[in-house]
N, C-alpha and C positions, 0 to 999 in steps of 0.2 A: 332584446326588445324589438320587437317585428313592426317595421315598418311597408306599408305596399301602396302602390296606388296602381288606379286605370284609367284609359280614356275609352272614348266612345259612347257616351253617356246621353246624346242629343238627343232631347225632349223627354230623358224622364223625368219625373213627379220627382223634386226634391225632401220630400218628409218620408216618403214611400221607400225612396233606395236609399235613404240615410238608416229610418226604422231599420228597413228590411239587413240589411250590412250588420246594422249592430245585435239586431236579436241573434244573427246566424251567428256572427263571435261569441255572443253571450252564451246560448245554447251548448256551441262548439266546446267549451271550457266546460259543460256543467254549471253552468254561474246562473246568479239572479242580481241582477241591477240594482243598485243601493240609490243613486241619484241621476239624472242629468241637468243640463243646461244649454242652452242656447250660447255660439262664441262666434265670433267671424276672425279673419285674417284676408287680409288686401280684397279681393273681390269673392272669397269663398265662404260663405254660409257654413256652420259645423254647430257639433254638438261634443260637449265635454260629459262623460260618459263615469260613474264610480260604480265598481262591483266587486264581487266575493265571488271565488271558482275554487275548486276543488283538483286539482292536477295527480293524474293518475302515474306520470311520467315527464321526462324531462331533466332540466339544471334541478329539479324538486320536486318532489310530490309532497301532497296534503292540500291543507288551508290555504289559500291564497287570496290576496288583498291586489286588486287590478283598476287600470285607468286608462280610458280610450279617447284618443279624440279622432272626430272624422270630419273632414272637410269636403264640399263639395260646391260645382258651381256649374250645376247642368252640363257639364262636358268632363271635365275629369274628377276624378277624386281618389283622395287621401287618407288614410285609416291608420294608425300608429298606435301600440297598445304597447302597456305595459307591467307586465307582473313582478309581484315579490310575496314568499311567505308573509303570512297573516300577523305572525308573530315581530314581522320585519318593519322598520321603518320605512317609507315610503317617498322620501324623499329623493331618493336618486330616479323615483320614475318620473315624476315632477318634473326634476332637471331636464330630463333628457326629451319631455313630453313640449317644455317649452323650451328646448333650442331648437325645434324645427321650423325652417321658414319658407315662405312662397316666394322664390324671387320670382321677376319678372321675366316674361321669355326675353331671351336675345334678339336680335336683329341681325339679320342675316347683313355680309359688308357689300 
């Protein structure tokens, strides 16, 4: 399950590079988006993402049942997806969708 992020994001349009991020994943799979939502986590704004893609290759191909979430907060952002056959339960992307966390940066000593 892929997780990525970037920075360097200073002053763009948060609905524009969240959209834009996720239709290119969506697309990228062959997928059509079943739901989102609106989520945050400490200061980042994000979107909880359900879709269906179809995998030509890979741990699997066919039917696929997937879950994205992408977090953003004008400077970096987070993107973490998760697929499983269609036929599969979907719990373990769940799991692993919600143990990611934002710590806090460090402090230099």
């Amino acid at each position: 399950m892929p997780f990525s992020y970037t920075d360097g994001h200073e002053g763009a349009d948060w609905t524009q590079t969240v959209n834009s991020e996720r239709d290119a994943t969506i697309q990228g799979l062959n997928g059509k988006m079943i739901r989102e939502k609106e989520i945050s986590m400490g200061d980042f704004r994000g979107k909880s993402v359900t879709f269906e893609c179809s995998l030509s290759s890979g741990p699997f191909s066919g039917p696929a049942a997937g879950q994205m979430r992408i977090y953003f907060n004008g400077h970096r952002y987070y993107m973490l997806v998760g697929l499983a056959p269609k036929s599969a339960k979907t719990e373990g992307i769940t799991k692993f969708l919600d143990s990611f966390q934002i710590l806090p940066a460090s402090k230099s000593p």
